[in-house]
GUDOBA-906578 format. One record per residue (C-alpha): residue number from 1; residue in three letters; x, y negated, z negated. Coordinates in nm, 4 decimals, padded with zeros to 6 digits. Example, Ala and Ser with C-alpha at 12.3 -4.5 7.8 and 13.67 -1.06 7.14 Angstrom:
BEGIN
{1,'Ala',{01.2300,00.4500,-00.7800}}
{2,'Ser',{01.3670,00.1060,-00.7140}}
END
This chain:
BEGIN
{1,'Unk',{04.2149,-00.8394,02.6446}}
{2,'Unk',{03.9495,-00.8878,02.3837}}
{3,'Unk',{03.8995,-00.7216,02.0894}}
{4,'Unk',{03.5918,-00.6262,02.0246}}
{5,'Unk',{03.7049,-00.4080,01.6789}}
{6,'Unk',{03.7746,-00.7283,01.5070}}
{7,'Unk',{03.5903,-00.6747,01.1223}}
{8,'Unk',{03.3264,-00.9096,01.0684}}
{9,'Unk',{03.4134,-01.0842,00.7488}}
{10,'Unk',{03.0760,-01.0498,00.5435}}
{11,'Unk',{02.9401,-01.3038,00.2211}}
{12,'Unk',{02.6795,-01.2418,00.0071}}
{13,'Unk',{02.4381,-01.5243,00.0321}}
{14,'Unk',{02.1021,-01.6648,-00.1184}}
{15,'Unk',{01.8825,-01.8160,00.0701}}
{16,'Unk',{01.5207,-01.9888,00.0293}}
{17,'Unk',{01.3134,-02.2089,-00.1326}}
{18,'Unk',{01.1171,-02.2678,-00.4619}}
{19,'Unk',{00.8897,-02.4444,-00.6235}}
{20,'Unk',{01.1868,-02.7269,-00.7507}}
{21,'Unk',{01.2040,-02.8746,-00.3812}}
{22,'Unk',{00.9122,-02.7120,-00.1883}}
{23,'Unk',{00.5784,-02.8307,-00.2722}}
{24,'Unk',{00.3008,-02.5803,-00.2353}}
{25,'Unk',{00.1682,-02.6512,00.1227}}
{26,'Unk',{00.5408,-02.6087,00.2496}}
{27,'Unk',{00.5772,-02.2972,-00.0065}}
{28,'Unk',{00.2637,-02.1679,00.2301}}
{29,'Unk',{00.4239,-02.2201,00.5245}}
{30,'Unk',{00.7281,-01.9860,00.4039}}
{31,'Unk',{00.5241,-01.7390,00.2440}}
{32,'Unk',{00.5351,-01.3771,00.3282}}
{33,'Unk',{00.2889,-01.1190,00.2951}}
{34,'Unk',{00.3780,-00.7372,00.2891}}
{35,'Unk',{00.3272,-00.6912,00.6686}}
{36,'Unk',{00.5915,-00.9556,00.7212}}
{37,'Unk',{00.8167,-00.8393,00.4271}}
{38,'Unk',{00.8543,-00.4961,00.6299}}
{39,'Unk',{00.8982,-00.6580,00.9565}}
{40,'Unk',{01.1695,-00.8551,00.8415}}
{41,'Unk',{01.3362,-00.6125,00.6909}}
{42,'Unk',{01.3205,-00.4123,01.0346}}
{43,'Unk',{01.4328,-00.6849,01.2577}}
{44,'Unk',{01.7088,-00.7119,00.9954}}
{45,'Unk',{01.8260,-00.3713,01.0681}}
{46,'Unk',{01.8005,-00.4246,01.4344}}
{47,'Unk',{02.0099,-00.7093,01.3616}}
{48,'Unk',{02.3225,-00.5130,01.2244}}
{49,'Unk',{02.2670,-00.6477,00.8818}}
{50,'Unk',{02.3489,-00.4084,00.5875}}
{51,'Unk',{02.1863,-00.4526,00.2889}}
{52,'Unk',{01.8909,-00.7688,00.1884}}
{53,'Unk',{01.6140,-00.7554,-00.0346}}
{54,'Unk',{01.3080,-01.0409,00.0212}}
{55,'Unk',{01.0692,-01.1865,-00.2510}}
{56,'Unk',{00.8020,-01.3837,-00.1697}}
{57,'Unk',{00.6015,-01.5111,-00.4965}}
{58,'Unk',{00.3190,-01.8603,-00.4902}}
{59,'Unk',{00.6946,-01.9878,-00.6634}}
{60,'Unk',{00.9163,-01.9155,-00.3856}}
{61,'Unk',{01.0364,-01.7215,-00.0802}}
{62,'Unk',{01.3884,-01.5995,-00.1079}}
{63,'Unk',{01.6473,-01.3722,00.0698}}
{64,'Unk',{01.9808,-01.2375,-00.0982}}
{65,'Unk',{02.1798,-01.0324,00.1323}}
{66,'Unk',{02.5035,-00.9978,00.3240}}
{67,'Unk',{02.5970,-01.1887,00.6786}}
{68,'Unk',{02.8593,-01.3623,00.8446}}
{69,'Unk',{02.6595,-01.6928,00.8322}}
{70,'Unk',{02.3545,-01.8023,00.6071}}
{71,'Unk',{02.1656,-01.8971,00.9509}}
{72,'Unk',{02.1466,-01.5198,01.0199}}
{73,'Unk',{01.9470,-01.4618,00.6740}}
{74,'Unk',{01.7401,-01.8314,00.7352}}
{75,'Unk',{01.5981,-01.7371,01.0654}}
{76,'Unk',{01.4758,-01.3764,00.9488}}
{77,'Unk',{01.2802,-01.6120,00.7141}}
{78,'Unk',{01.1274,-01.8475,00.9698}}
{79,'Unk',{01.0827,-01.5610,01.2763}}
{80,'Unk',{00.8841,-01.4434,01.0154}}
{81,'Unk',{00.6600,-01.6948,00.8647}}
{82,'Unk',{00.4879,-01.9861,00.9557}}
{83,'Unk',{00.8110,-02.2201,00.8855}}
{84,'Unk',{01.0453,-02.4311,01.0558}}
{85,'Unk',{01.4098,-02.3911,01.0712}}
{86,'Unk',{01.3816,-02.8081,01.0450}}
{87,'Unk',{01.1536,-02.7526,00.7385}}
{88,'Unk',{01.3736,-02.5167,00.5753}}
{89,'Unk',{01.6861,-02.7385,00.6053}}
{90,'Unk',{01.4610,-03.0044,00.4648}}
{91,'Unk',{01.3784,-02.8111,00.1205}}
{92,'Unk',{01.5709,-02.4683,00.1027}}
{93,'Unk',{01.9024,-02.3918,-00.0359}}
{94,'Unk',{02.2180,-02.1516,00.0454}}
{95,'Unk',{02.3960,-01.9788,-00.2464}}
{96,'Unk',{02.7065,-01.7942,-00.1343}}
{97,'Unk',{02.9143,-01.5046,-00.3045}}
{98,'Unk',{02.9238,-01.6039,-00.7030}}
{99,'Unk',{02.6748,-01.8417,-00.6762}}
{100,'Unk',{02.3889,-01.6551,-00.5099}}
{101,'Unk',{02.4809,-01.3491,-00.7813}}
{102,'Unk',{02.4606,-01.6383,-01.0444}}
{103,'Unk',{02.0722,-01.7650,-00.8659}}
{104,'Unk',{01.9790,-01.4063,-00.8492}}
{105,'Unk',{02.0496,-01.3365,-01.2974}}
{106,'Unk',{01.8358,-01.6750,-01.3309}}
{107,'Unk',{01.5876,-01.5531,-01.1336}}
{108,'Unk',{01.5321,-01.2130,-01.2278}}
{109,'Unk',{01.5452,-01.3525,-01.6383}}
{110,'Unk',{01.3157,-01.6418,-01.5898}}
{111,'Unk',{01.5368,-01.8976,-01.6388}}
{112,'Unk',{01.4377,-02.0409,-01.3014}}
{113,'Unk',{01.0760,-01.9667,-01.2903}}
{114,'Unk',{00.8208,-02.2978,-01.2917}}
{115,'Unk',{00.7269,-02.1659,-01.6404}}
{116,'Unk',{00.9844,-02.0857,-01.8401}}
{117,'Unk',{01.0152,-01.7065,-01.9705}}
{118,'Unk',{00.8313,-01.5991,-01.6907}}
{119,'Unk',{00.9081,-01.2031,-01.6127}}
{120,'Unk',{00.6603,-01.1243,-01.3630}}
{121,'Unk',{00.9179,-01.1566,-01.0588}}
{122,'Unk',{01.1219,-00.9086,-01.1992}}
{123,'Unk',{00.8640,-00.7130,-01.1263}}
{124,'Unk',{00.8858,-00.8391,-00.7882}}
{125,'Unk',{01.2514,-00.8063,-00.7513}}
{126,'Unk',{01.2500,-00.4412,-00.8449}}
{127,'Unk',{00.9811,-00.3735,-00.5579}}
{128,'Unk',{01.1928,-00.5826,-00.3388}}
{129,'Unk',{01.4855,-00.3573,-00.3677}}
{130,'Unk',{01.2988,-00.0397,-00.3542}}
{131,'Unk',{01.1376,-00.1457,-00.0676}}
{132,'Unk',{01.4976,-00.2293,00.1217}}
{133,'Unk',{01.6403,00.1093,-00.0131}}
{134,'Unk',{01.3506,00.2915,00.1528}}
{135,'Unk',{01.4232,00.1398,00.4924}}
{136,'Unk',{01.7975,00.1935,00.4442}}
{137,'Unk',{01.8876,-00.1415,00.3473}}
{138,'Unk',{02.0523,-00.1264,00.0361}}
{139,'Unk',{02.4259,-00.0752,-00.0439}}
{140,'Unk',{02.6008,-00.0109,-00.3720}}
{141,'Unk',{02.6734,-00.3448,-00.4461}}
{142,'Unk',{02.3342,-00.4761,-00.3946}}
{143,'Unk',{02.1961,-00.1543,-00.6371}}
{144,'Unk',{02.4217,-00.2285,-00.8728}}
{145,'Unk',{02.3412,-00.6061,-00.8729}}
{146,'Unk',{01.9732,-00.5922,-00.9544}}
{147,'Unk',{02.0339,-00.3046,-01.2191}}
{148,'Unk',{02.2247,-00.5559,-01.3653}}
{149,'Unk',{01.9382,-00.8096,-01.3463}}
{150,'Unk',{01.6821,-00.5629,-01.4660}}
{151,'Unk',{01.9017,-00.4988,-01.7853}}
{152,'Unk',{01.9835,-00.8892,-01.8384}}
{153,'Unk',{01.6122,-00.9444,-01.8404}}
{154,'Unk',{01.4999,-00.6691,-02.0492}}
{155,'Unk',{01.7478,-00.7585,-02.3203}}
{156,'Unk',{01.6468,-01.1057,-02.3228}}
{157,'Unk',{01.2840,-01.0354,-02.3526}}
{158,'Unk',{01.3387,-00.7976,-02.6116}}
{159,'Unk',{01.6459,-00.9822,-02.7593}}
{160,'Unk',{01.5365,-01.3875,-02.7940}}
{161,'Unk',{01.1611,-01.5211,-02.8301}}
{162,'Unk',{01.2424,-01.7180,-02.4799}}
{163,'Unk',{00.8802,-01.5616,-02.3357}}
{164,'Unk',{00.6962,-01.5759,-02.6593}}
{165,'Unk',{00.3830,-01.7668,-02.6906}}
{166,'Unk',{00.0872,-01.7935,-02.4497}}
{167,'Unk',{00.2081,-01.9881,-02.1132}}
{168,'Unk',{00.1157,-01.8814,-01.7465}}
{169,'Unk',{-00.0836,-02.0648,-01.4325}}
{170,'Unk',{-00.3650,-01.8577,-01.5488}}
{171,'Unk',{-00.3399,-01.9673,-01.9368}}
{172,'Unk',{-00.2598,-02.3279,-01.8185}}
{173,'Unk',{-00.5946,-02.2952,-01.5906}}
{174,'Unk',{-00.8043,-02.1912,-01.8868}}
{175,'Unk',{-00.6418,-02.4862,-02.1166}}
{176,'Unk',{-00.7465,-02.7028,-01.8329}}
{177,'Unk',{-01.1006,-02.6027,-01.8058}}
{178,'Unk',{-01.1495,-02.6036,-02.1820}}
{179,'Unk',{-00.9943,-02.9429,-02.2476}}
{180,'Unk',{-01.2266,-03.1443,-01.9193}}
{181,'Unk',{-01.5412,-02.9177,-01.9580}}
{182,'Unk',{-01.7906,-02.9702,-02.2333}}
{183,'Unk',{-01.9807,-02.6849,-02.3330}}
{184,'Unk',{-01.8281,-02.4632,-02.1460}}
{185,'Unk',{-01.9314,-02.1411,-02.2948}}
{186,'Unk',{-02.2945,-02.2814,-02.0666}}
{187,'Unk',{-02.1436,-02.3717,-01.7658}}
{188,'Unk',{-02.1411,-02.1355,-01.4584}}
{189,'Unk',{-01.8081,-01.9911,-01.3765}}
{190,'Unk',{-01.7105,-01.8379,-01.0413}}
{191,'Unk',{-01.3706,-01.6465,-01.0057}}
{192,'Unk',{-01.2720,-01.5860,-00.6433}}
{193,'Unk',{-00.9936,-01.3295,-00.5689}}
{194,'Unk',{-00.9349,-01.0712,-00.8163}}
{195,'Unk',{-00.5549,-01.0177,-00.7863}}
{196,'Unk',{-00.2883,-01.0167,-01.0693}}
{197,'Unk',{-00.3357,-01.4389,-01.1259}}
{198,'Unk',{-00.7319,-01.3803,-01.0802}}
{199,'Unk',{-00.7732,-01.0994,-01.2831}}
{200,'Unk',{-00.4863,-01.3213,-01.5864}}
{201,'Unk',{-00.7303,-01.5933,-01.5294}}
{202,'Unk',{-01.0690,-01.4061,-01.5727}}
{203,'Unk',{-00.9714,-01.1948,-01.8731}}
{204,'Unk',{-00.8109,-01.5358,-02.0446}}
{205,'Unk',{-01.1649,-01.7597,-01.9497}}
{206,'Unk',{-01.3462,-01.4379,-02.1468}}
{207,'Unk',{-01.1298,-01.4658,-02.4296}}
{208,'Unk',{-01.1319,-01.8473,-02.4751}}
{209,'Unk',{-01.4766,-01.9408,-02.3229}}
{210,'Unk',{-01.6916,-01.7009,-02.4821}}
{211,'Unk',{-01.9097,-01.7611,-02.1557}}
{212,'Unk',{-02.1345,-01.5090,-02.0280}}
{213,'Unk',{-02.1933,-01.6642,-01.6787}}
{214,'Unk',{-01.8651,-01.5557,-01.5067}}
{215,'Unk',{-01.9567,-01.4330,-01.1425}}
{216,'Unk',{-01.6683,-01.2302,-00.9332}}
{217,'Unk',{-01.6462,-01.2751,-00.5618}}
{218,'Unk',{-01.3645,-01.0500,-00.3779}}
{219,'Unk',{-01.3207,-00.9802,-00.0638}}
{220,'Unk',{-01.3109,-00.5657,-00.1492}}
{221,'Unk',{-01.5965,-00.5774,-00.3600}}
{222,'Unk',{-01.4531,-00.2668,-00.5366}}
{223,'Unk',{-01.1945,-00.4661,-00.6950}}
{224,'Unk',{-01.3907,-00.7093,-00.8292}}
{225,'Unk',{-01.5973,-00.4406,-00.9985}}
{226,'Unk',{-01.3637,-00.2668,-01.1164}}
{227,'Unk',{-01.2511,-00.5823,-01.3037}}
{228,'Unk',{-01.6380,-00.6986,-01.3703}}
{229,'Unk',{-01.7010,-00.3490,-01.5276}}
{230,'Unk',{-01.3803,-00.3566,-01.7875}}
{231,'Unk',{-01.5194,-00.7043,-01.9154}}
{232,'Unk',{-01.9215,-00.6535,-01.8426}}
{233,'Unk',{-01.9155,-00.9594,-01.5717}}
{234,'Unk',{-02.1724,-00.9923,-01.2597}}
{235,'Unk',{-02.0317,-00.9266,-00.8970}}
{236,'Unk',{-02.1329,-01.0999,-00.5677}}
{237,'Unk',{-02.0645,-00.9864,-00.2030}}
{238,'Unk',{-01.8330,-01.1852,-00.0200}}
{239,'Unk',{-02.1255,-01.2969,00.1919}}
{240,'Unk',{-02.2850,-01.4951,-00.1066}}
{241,'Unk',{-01.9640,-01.7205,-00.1831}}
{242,'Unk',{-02.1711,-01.9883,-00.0159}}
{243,'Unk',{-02.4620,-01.9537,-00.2082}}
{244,'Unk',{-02.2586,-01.8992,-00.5355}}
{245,'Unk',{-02.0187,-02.1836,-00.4546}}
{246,'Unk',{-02.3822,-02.4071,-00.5145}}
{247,'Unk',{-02.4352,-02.2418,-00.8894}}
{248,'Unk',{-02.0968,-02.3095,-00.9894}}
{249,'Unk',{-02.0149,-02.5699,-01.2771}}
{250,'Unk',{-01.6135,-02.4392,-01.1906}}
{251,'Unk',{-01.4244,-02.2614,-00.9748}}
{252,'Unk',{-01.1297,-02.0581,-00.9763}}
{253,'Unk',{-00.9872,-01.9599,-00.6029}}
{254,'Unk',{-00.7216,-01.6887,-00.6246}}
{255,'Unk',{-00.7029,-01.5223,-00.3044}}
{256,'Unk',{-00.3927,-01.4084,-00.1199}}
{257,'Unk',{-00.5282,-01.5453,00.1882}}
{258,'Unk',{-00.3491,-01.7160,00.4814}}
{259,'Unk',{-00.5474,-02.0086,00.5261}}
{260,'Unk',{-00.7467,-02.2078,00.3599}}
{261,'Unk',{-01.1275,-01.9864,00.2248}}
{262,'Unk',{-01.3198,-02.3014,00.0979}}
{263,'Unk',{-01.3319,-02.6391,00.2652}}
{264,'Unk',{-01.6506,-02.9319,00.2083}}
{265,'Unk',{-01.8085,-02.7486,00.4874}}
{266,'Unk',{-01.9269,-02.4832,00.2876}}
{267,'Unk',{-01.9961,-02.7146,-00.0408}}
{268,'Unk',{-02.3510,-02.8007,-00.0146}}
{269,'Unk',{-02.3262,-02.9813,-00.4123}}
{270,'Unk',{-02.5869,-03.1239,-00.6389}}
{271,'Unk',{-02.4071,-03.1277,-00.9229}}
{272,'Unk',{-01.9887,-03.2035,-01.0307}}
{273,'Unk',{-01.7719,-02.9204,-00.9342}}
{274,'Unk',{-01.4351,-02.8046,-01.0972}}
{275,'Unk',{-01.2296,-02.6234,-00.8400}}
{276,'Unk',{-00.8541,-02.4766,-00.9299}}
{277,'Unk',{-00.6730,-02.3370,-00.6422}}
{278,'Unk',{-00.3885,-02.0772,-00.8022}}
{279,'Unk',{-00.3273,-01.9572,-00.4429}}
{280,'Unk',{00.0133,-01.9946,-00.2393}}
{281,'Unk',{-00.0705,-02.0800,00.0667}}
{282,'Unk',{-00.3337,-02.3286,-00.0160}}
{283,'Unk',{-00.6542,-02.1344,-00.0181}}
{284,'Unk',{-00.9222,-02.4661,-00.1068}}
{285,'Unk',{-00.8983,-02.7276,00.1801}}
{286,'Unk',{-00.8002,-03.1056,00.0351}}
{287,'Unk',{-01.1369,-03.2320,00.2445}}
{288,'Unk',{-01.3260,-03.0746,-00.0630}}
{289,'Unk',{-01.2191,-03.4233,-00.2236}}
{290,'Unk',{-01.4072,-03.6279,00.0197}}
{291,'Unk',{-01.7289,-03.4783,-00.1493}}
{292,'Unk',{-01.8528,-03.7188,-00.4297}}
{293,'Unk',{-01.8077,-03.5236,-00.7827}}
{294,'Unk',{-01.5285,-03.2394,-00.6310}}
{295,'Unk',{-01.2070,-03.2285,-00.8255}}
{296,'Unk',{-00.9386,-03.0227,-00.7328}}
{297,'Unk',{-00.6503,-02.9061,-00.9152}}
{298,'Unk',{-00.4211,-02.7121,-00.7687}}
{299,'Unk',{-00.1669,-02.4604,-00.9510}}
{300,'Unk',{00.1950,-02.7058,-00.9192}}
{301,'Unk',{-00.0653,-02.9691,-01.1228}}
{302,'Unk',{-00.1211,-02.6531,-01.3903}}
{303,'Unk',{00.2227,-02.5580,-01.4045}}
{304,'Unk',{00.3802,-02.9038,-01.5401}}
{305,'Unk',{00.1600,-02.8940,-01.8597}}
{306,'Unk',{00.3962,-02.8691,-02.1268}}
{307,'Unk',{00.2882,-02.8079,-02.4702}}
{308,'Unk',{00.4375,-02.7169,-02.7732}}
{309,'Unk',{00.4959,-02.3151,-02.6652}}
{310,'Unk',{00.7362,-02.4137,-02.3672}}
{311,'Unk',{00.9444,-02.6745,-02.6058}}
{312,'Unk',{00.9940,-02.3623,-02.7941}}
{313,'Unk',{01.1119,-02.1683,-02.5682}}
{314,'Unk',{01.3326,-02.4506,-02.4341}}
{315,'Unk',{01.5147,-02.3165,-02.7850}}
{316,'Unk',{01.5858,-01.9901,-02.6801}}
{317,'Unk',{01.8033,-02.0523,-02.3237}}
{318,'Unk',{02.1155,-02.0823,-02.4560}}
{319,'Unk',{02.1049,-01.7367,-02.6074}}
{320,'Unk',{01.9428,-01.5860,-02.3078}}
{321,'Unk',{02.2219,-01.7460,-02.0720}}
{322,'Unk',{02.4978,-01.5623,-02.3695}}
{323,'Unk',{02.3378,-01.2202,-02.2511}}
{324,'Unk',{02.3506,-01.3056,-01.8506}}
{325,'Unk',{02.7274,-01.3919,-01.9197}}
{326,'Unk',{02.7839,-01.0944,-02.0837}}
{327,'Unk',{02.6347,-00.8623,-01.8025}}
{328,'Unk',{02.7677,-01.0274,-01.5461}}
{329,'Unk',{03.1400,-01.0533,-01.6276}}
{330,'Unk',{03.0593,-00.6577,-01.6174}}
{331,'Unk',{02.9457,-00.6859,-01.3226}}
{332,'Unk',{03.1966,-00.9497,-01.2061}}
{333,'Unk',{03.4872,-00.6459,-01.3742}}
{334,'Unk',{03.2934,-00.3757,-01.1723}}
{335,'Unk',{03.2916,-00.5616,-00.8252}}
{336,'Unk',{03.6299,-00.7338,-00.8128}}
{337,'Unk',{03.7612,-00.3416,-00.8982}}
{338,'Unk',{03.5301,-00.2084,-00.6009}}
{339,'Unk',{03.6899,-00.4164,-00.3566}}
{340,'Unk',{04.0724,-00.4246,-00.4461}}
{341,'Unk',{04.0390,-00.0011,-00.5383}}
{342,'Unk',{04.1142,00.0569,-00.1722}}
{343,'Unk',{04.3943,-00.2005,-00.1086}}
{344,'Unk',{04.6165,-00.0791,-00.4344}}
{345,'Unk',{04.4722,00.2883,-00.2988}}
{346,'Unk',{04.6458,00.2105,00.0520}}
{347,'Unk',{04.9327,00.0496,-00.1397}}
{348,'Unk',{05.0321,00.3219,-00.3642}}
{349,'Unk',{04.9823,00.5618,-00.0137}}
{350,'Unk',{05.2448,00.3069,00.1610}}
{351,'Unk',{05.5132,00.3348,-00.1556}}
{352,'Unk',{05.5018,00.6899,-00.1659}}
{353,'Unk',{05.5528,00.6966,00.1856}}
{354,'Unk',{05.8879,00.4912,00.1536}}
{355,'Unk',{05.9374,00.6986,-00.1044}}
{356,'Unk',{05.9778,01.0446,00.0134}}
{357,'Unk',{06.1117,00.9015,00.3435}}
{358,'Unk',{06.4011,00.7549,00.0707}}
{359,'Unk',{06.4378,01.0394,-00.1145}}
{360,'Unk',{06.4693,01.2456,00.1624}}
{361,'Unk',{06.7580,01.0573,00.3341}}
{362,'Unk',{06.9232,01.0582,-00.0246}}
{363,'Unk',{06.9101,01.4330,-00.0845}}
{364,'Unk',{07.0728,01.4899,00.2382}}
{365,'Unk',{07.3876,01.2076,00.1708}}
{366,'Unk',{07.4143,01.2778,-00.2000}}
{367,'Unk',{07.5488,01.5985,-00.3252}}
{368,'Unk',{07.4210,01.7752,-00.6535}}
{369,'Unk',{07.1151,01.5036,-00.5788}}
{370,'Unk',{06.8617,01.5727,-00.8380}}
{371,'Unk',{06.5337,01.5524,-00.6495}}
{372,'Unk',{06.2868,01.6473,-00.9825}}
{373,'Unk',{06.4577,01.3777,-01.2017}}
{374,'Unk',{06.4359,01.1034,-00.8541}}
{375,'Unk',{06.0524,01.2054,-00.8418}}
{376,'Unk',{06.0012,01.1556,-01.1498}}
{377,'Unk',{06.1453,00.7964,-01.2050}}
{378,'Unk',{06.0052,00.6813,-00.8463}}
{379,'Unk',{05.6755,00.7566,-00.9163}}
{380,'Unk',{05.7303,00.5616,-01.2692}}
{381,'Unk',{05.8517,00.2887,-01.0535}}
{382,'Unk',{05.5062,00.3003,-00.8283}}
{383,'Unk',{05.2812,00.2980,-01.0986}}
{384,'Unk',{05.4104,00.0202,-01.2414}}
{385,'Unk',{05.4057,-00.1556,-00.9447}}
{386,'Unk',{05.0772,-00.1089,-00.8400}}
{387,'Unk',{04.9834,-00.1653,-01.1959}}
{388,'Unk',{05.0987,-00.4909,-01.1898}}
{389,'Unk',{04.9181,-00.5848,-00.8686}}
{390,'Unk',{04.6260,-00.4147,-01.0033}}
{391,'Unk',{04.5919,-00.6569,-01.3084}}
{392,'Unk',{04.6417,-00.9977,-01.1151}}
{393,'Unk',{04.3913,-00.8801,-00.8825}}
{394,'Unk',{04.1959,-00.8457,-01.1997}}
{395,'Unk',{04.2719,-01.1415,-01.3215}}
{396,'Unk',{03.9627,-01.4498,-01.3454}}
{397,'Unk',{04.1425,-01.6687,-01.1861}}
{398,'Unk',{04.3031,-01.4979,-00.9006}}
{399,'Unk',{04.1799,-01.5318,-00.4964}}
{400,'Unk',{04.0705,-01.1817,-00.4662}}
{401,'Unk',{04.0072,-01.2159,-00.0699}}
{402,'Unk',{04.3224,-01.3930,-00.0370}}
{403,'Unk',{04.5349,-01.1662,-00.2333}}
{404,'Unk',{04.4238,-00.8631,-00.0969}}
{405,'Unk',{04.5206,-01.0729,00.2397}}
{406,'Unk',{04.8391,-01.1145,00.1432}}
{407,'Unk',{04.9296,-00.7863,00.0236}}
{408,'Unk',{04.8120,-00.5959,00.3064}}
{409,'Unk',{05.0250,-00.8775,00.5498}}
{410,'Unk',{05.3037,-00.8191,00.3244}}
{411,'Unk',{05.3445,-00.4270,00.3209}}
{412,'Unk',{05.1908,-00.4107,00.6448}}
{413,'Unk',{04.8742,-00.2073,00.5134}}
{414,'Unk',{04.5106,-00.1540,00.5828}}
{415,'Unk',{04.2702,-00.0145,00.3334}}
{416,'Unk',{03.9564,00.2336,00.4834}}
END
């Protein structure tokens, strides 16, 4: 007869891609706006899976979470995006058990972003998991996990100089336009899309340009005034990017769109036109470059400048990758604990049973049997016993899964 009560013997994975495999068009593919963060989290539930968090960032689109089999956590991903499970296998990655909580501390400290000392998907992690917990998706262990992240990263950003120093797409963009631009403080600049990249990028082209022909073009025109009115810029209505697109000397697309916003057939150009596209997916169409005097640059370009502030940084991993070490052999401490705690629980249970059973069968064949003094000594006897398990399941170098295995074979055991 089958047995349909059989535990399901769960991993903790990592799975996804970034910008170290994925180039940006295949990053777009992936990409996941909020509508499709929450419906993946809810066909995840429907699926029987426990606990996830998703991030989706113009750097990558990754899932950590628990399943029998990294497929399970790899089609959530393309069911819900535009990509392939043939793409994915061509450019994404599986991290299982240490390794994904190892991924996850680089990720959340910006060791692993395409600038170094990046924080802002932090940001994006905590979200993440606050969005899973509200949908009844997050477990202790995963909790506990990213408040372990959140802590690594704040101590190294307040502990080394690893994100000191001006770097970002949106600094890199400005450095661009100020290095291939003459006179650019003249030049007509037209910022389209005012979310967190567009609005880095706007206040940075203030700051460095001194230029007083910045035009903002959003979609909610409320947004783009709100912005215009904190740095006394002029607004457009969407319905003018045409007609604006023809003024511009440069500009700067930053739009969480789907598809592609600007493409040659609505560049009508009499004069050379700078376009950067900091938008994941793609938001400029590469046909623009079939028009004499378009270049486009597009954020992956922006994002392997180096100059002198990244080598510095470059300085400052070893001492950030100390304080991950140090948080996560807590963590490491905390989690091997939380999943041996029931075995030596169910262990110690199984002793005293043969215990009182033993006691009980000596009271009744030994005469003047002290029972106090026998209690005493056996239950010396069973703490140090399940001490001793205790620390080798402790131990670094011990098989937790398989000693836990053993013991419960052995004594004939199961822990709740």
């Amino acid at each position: 007869m089958e047995n349909n009560n059989v535990p399901k013997h769960l991993y903790f994975y990592s799975v996804g891609l970034s910008y170290k495999k994925a180039d940006a068009e295949v990053r777009g593919q992936f990409s996941l706006d909020a509508v499709a963060k929450t419906r993946l989290l809810e066909q995840a539930k429907n699926d029987g899976i426990e606990s996830l968090i998703v991030t989706s960032t113009c750097n990558r689109t990754e899932i950590y979470g628990f399943a029998e089999h990294p497929f399970q956590l790899i089609k959530l991903i393309c069911d819900n995006s535009n990509g392939s499970v043939d793409a994915f296998q061509k450019v994404g990655f599986v991290y299982k058990n240490q390794e994904a909580i190892n991924h996850l501390f680089r990720v959340g400290t910006g060791l692993d972003s395409q600038i170094l000392g990046d924080f802002e998907i932090i940001s994006q992690i905590k979200t993440s998991f606050v969005h899973s917990k509200s949908l009844g998706l997050a477990n202790n262990f995963m909790e506990r996990l990213v408040n372990a992240v959140i802590q690594a990263s704040k101590r190294i950003k307040n502990e080394t100089e690893i994100s000191s120093g001006a770097t970002s797409v949106s600094f890199a963009s400005v450095q661009y336009i100020l290095k291939n631009v003459e006179d650019i403080s003249n030049k007509n600049i037209l910022l389209f899309g005012t979310g967190k990249i567009g609005r880095n990028t706007c206040e940075n082209l203030v700051k460095h340009t001194k230029n007083e022909h910045i035009t903002l073009i959003n979609r909610t025109k409320d947004k783009a005034e709100k912005l215009a009115g904190k740095l006394n810029l002029i607004v457009k209505d969407y319905s003018e990017l045409h007609l604006e697109l023809q003024k511009a000397d440069v500009v700067v697309v930053a739009t969480g769109a789907q598809n592609p916003t600007v493409d040659k057939a609505i560049l009508n150009l009499k004069k050379p036109l700078l376009i950067l596209d900091l938008s994941i997916p793609k938001n400029v169409h590469e046909n623009v470059e079939e028009l004499e005097g378009v270049t486009l640059i597009h954020m992956d370009y922006l994002s392997q400048l180096t100059d002198e502030t990244l080598e510095n940084r470059k300085l400052h991993i070893p001492a950030a990758e100390a304080i991950i070490e140090e948080i996560k052999e807590e963590f490491v401490t905390w989690m091997k604990g939380r999943k041996f705690a029931p075995t030596i629980n169910a262990l110690k249970d199984k002793l005293n049973a043969i215990k009182a059973s033993e006691l009980d069968f000596q009271s009744k064949k030994i005469a003047d049997f002290n029972e106090e003094q026998a209690e005493i000594i056996s239950n010396r006897i069973i703490q140090k016993i399940t001490t001793h398990f205790a620390n080798h399941l402790k131990d670094e170098d011990t098989m937790v899964d398989e000693s836990i295995e053993w013991i419960e074979k052995v004594f004939k055991i199961k822990a709740s």
